[in-house]
Each structure stands twice: as structure tokens, then as C-alpha cells.
N, C-alpha and C positions, 0 to 999 in steps of 0.2 A: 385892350389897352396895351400900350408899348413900355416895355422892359426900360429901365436906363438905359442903357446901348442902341434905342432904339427900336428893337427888335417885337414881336407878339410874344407874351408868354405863354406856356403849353397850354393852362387851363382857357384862354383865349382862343385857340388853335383849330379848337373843333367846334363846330357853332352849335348851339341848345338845339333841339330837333325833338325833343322830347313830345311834343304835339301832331309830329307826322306820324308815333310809333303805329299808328291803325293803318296807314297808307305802306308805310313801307313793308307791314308784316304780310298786307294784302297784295303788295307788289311780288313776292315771294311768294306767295300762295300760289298767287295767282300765274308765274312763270314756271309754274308748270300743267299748264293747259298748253299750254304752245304746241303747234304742231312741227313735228320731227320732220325734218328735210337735208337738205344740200347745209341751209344757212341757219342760222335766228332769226325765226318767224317772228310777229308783235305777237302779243297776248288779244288775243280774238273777242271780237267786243261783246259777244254773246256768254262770254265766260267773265266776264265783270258783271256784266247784268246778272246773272244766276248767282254770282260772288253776295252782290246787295240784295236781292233776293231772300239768301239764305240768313244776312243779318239786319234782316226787314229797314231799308238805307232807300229812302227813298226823297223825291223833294228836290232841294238844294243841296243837300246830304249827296242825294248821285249822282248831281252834276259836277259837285268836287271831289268825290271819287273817279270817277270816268277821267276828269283833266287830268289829276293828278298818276293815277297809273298811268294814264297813256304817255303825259311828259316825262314820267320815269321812263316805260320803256322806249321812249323814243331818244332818248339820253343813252340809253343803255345800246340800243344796237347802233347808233351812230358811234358811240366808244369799238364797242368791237369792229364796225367799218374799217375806221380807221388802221386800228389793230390788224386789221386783216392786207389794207392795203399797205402799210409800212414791213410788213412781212412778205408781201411779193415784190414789194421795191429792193428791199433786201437780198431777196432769192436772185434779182434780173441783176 
């Protein structure tokens, strides 16, 4: 909802998410199976399956697991990309 002035109010500001808290705790978990390199590896698909696995997620249950970490981390290392290449455009 918009303020008089126009504007979002703060309680507006940040949207309910209260129903991803299983995915985002598992996106976390789960970034750290990563393998250690040069860069930010993705979170390796064999480490999501052992993830659901261990909290018996199986069905349609893994397939919206699987989408949803993978478009987290896919959100996630295009943010750092970026981050990375506006810091060598800086540096040139």
C-alpha cells in the first residue's frame, strides 16, 4: 500500500516470504557443499538430492526443491558476476 505522499510504507517494503523459510534455510545449507575454486561454484546437484534424501522430500516436493535452490543459486552467482565485473571495470 502507498503512504499519503505516495510512497510504500516500511511494513510494505519487504514482501512475506515466510513460506520459502524451508528453501532459503536449505539454500544455506546447502552453499556450503560448493566446491572451492578460483570462482562461486553452483551448489552441485548431487548435494540437493542427498539434502532431500536426508529430509525424506520426495515427489513434487523435489522438483520444487531442485527449481527453487537452483534459481536461488543461479540469482546468486549472476549477482556476484556482475559484482565482479563492475570491479574490473573499475580497476581498467
Amino acid at each position: 500500500m502507498l503512504s499519503e505522499k505516495g510512497r510504500l510504507r516500511d511494513e510494505d517494503a519487504c514482501p512475506n516470504v515466510e513460506y520459502l523459510e524451508f528453501y532459503i534455510e536449505a539454500f544455506h545449507e546447502l552453499g556450503t557443499c560448493r566446491n572451492s575454486g578460483m570462482g562461486l561454484a553452483p551448489i552441485p546437484f548431487l548435494a540437493i538430492l542427498e539434502y532431500a534424501r536426508l529430509y525424506d522430500i520426495e515427489g513434487e516436493s523435489l522438483d520444487d526443491l531442485l527449481h527453487i535452490v537452483r534459481a536461488m543459486d543461479s540469482a546468486l552467482m549472476e549477482h556476484e558476476s556482475k559484482k565482479g565485473s563492475n570491479k574490473n571495470a573499475k580497476a581498467n
